[in-house]
C-alpha positions in Angstrom: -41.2 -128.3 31.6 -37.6 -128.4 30.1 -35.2 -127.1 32.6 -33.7 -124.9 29.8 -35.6 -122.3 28.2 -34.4 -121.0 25.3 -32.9 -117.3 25.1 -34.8 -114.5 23.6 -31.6 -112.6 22.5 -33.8 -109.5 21.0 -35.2 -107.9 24.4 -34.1 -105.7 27.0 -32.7 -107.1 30.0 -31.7 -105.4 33.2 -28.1 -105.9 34.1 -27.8 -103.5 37.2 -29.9 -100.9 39.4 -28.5 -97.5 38.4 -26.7 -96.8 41.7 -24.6 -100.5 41.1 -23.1 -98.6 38.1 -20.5 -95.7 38.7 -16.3 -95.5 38.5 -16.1 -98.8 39.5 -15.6 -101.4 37.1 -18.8 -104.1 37.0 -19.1 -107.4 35.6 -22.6 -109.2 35.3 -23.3 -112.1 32.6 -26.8 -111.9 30.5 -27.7 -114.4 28.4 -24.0 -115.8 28.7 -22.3 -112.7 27.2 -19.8 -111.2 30.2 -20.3 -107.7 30.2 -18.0 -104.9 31.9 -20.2 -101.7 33.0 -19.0 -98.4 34.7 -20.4 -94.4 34.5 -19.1 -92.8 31.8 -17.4 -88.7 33.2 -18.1 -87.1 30.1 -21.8 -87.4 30.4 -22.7 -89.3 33.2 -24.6 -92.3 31.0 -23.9 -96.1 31.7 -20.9 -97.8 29.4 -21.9 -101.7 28.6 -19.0 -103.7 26.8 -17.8 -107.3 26.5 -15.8 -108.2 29.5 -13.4 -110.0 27.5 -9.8 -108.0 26.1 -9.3 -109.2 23.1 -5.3 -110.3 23.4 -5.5 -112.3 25.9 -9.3 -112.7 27.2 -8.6 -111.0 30.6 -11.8 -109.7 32.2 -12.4 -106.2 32.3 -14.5 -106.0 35.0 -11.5 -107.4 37.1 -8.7 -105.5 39.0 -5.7 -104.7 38.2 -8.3 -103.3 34.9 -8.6 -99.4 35.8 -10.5 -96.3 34.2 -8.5 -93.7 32.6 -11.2 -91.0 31.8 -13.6 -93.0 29.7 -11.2 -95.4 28.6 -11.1 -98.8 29.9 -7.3 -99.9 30.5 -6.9 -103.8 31.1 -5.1 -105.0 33.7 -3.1 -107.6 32.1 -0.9 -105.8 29.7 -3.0 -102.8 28.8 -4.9 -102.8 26.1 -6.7 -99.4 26.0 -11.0 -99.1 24.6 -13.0 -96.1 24.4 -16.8 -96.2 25.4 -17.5 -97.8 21.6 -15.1 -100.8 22.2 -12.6 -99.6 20.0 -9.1 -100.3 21.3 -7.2 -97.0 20.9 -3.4 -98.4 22.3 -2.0 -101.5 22.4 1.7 -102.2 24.4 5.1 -101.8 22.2 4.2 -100.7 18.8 1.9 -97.4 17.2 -0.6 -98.8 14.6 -3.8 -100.6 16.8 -4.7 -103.7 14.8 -8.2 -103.4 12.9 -9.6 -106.2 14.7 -8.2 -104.8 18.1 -11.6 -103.8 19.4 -14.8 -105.4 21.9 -18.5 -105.3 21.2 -20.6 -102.3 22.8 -24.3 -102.7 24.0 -27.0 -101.0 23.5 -27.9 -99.7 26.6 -31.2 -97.6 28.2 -31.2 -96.4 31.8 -35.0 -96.0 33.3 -36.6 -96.2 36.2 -33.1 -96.4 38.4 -32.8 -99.5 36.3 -29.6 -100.2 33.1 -31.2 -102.1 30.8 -29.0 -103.5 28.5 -29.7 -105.4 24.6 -27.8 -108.5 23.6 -29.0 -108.8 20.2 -28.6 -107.4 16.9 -28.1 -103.7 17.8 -30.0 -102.6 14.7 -33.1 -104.0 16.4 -32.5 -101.5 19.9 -35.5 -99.4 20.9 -34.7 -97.3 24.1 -38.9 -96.6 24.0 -39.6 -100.4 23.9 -38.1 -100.7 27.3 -40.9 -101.3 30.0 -41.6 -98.9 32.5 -41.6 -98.9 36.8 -41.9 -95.9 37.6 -42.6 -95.9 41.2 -39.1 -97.3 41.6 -38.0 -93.8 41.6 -40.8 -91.3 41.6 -41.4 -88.6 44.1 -43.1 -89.5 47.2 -42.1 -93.2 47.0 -39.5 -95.3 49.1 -37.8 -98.6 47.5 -35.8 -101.1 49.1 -34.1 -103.4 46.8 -31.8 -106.1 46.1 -30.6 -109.3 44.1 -30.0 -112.5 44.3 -28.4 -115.1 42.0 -30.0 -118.0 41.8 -28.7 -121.8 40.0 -32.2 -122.3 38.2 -33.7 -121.9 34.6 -34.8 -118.4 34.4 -38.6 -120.0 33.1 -38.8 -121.5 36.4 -38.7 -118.2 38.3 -41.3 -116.9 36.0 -43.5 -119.7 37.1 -43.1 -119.1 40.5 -43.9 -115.4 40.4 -46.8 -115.7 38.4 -48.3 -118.7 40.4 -48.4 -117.0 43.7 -50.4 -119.9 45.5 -47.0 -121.1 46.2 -46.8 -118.4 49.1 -49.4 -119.8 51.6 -46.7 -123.0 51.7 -43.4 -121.7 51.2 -43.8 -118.1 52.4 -46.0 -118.8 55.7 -45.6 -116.5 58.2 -44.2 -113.9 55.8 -46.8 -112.9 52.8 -48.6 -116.3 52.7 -52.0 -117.3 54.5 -54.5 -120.0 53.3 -56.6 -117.0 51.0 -53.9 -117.1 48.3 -54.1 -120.6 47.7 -57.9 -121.0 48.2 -58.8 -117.8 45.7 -59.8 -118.1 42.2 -57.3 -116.4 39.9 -58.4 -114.5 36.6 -55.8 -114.3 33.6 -55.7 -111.8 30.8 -53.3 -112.4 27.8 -52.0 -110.2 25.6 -50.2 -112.4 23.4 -49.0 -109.5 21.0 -47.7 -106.9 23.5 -46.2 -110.0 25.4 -47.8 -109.1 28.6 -49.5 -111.6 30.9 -51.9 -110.3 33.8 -52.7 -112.4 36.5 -55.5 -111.4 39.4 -56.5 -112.7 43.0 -58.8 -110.1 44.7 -59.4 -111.6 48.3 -62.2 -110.2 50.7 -62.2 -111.0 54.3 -59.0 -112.5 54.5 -55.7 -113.6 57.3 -53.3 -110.0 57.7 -49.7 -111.9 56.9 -47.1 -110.3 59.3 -45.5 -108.5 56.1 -48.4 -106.0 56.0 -49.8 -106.8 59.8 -46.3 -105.0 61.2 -45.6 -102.3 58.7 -48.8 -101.2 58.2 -50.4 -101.7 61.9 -53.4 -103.4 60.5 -55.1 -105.1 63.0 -57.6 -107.9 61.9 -58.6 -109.0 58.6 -58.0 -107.3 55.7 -59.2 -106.8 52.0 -56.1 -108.4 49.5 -55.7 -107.5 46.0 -52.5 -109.1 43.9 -52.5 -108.0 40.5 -49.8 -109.0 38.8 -48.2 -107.6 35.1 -45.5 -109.3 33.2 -44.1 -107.9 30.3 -41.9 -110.9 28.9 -39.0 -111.7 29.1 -37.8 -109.5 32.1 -40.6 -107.2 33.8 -42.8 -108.6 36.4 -44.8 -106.0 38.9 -46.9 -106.8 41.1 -49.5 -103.9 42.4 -50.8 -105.3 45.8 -53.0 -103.7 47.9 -54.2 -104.1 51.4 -57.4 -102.5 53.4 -59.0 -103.4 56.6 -62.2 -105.4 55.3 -64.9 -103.9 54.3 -62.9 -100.5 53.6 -65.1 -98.7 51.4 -64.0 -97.5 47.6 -62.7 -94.0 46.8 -66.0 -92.1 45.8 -64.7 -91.0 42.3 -64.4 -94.9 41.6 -60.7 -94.7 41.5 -58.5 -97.0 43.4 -59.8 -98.0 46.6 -58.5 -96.6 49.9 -55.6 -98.8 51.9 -52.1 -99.6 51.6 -50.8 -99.7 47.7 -47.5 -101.7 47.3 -45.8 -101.9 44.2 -43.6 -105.3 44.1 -40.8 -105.5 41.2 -39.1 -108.2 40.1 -36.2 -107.9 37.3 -35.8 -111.5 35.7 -32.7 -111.5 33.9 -31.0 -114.7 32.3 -27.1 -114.7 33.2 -26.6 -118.2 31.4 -28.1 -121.7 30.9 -29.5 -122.7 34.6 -28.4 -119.4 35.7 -30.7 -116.1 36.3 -30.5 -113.3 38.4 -33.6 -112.1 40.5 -33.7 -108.1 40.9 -36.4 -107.7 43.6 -37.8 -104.5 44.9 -40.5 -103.7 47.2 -41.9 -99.9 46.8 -44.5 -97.7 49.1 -46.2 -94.7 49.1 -47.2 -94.7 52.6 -45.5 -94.5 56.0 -42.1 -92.9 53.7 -40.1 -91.6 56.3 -40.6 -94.4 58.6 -37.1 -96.3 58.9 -38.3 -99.2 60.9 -40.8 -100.1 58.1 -38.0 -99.3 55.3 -35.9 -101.8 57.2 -38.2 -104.5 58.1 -39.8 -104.9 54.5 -36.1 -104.9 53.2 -35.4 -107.8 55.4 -38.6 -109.4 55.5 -38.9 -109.7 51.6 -35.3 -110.9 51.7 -36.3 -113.5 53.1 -38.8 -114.6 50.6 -36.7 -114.0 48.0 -34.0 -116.6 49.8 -37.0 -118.8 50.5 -37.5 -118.8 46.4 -34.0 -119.3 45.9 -33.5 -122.4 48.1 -36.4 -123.8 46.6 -35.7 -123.4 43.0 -32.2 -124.2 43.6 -33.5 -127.4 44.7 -36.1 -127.6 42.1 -33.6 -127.0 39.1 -31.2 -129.6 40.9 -34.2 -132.0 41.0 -35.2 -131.4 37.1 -31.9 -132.0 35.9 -32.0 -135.6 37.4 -35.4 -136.6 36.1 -35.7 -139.4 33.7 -36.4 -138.5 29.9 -40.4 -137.8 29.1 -41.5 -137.2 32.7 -45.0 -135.9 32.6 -45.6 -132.3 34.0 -49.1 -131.6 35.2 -50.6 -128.4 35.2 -54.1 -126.9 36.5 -55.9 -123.6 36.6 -53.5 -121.5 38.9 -50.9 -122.1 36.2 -52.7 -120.6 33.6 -50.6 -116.9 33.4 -47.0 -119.1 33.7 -48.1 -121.1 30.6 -49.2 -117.8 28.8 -45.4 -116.7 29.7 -43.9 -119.7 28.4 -46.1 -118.9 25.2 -44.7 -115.4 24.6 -41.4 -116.2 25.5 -41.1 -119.1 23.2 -42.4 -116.5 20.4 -40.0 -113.9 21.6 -36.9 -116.8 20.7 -38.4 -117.6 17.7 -39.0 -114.1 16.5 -35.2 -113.4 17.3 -33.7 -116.3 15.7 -35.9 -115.0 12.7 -34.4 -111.3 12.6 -30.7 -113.1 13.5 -28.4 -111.6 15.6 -26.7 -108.7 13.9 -23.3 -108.4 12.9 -20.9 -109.2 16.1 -17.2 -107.8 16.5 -14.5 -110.3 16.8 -13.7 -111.2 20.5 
């Protein structure tokens, strides 16, 4: 695999959980555009501009840069833009140049999730954005971060949809020998650009991560099935049973633990991606201990990923030209994504990128 994959500029991308965004200015980078964000008083929605003044390129999203209302005020010698970009004072004279202004985003908040579109604005559909529901429906409890990591964002989509990798990087976590020695099945929807990926395990090792927060005791019943929707959705609907738990009797979901596992896979720039992780429950909700110890246990896999494609990214980029890459069944769902997603760029360079403001 090239250690670059190619941006797909027209798709939503997450660029913040909702409660990241408020008075405070924020930067994030997607797709190598800097970006300012901040909660808008007037109606409370999400504000997405380029983080870049245009007199002098100071970023926006950096102090002494201040809110004044809803306008952004840069730090450096105050230019003044309103929520659409437009700069509406510059220092020492009355008329605002024309050009005087910094490209606005499309941007969708769901889910406790900003989504934000760097393409041709045109092309923006707030109902295309995928859903996650559970990350902030009734009667279910999220704990959530993210990490930056120095890696092609294609290589963190391998590694979530080949989840053999946790019996030998995540033992003693979420991995036991079952993952690794089951059978996947993979379903492709190549025009919704969704990839499903499925390891139902019977009979199989409790890892601690469910052994301790859910008091299992013995073997258990494992279901992973995982849903990408390319380029930046992945969920993962686990569930856990004691084995042999018998199915609900109106033949809906079976009886045991249901997890719901999120991952937000966002390109910042080339080698550069940021990995929004989430783990949500419906069960045991108003146990702290079990909030805090699945917050810091899947942490730690999500470090454990990081090291190792930080390592794997470093490792790529030394390689000598026309290395062969070999691939086998369990990689069957991260080839699909690398399908779609190679569509998804050439589809966008297709429709173009919209008209841009200068900056």
């Amino acid at each position: 695999m090239p250690h670059m994959t190619a941006f797909a500029r027209n798709q939503w991308y997450v660029a913040a959980y909702s409660h990241e965004v408020g008075r405070e200015l924020l930067g994030r980078t997607v797709l190598g555009e800097p970006l300012v964000l901040y909660r808008a008083e007037e109606d409370g929605g999400p504000v997405v501009l380029h983080d870049r003044c245009v007199h002098r390129r100071y970023p926006l999203s950096e102090a002494p840069t201040r809110l004044d209302g809803d306008r952004i005020v840069c730090g450096y010698h105050g230019f003044t833009y309103d929520t659409s970009g437009t700069c509406v004072y510059v220092p020492g004279q009355k008329r605002v140049p024309r050009t005087a202004r910094v490209a606005s985003y499309p941007v969708a908040e769901r889910d406790s999730l900003v989504w934000v579109w760097i393409g041709d604005p045109a092309l923006a559909d707030p109902e295309a954005v995928p859903r996650a529901r559970h990350l902030d429906a009734p009667g279910w409890v999220t704990v959530r971060g993210m990490e930056p990591i120095d890696a092609d964002y294609g290589l963190l989509v391998d590694n979530l949809l080949d989840l053999s990798h946790e019996t030998y990087l995540h033992g003693g976590h979420i991995g036991t020998p079952e993952v690794a020695e089951t059978p996947i099945t993979t379903e492709v929807d190549e025009g919704a650009g969704i990839v499903r990926v499925s390891r139902h395990m019977d009979d199989a090792e409790c890892p601690p991560f469910y052994a301790r927060s859910t008091g299992i005791v013995g073997r258990i019943d494992r279901w992973q099935d995982i849903e990408y929707h390319a380029p930046c959705l992945y969920v993962l609907h686990s569930r856990v049973a004691p084995t042999g738990t018998v199915p609900a009797p109106d033949g809906g979901d079976p009886e045991g633990f249901h997890t719901e596992i999120t991952y937000a896979v966002t390109p910042s720039g080339d080698g550069k991606v940021y990995d929004f992780w989430a783990v949500s429950r419906d069960w045991a909700t108003d146990d702290a201990e079990v909030t805090e110890f699945l917050y810091k246990s899947n942490r730690t896999v999500v470090m454990q990923d990081v090291d190792a494609l930080n390592l794997l990214q470093r490792t790529l980029g030394g390689e000598r030209a026309g290395y062969q890459e070999l691939s086998i069944n369990i990689d069957t769902g991260g080839l699909a994504a690398r399908r779609i997603l190679a569509r998804l760029v050439e589809e966008g360079e297709g429709a173009g990128t919209g008209p841009r403001v200068a900056r």
